[in-house]
Residue, then its C-alpha position, 0 to 999 in steps of 0.5 A: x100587287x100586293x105593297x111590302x112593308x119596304x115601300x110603305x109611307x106614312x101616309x099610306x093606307x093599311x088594312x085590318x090584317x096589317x094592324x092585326x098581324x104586326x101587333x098580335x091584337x085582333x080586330x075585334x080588339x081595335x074595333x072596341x078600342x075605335x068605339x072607346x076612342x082609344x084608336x082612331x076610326x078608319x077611313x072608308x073607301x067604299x065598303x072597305x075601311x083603311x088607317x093612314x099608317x101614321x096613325x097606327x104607328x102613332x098609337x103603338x108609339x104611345x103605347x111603347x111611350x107609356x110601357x118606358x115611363x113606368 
């Protein structure tokens, strides 16, 4: 069963698709943003790697903090 957006918490785990369909980026974008350290690295659980949703909404809040300072 698939989690709606309802019941998720911060510390909730998302997958690539979630971070790629909210933010319009694509994956290839996030993965070169990990590898410069400007996103945080995924959480492996087997061969699947997850974010802990506060850490993604961390990150966009920054970005949204920066576009508001300008």
């Amino acid at each position: 069963m698939q989690k709606t957006r309802s019941n998720l918490t911060d510390d909730s785990f998302i997958d690539m698709l979630y971070i790629i369909n909210d933010s319009g980026f694509t994956s290839r974008y996030f993965y070169k943003l990990i590898k410069n350290g400007g996103f945080p690295a995924p959480i492996k659980i087997g061969r699947s790697s997850r974010w802990l949703l506060r850490d993604y909404s961390e990150w966009k809040a920054r970005h949204i903090e920066k576009r508001d300072t300008r």
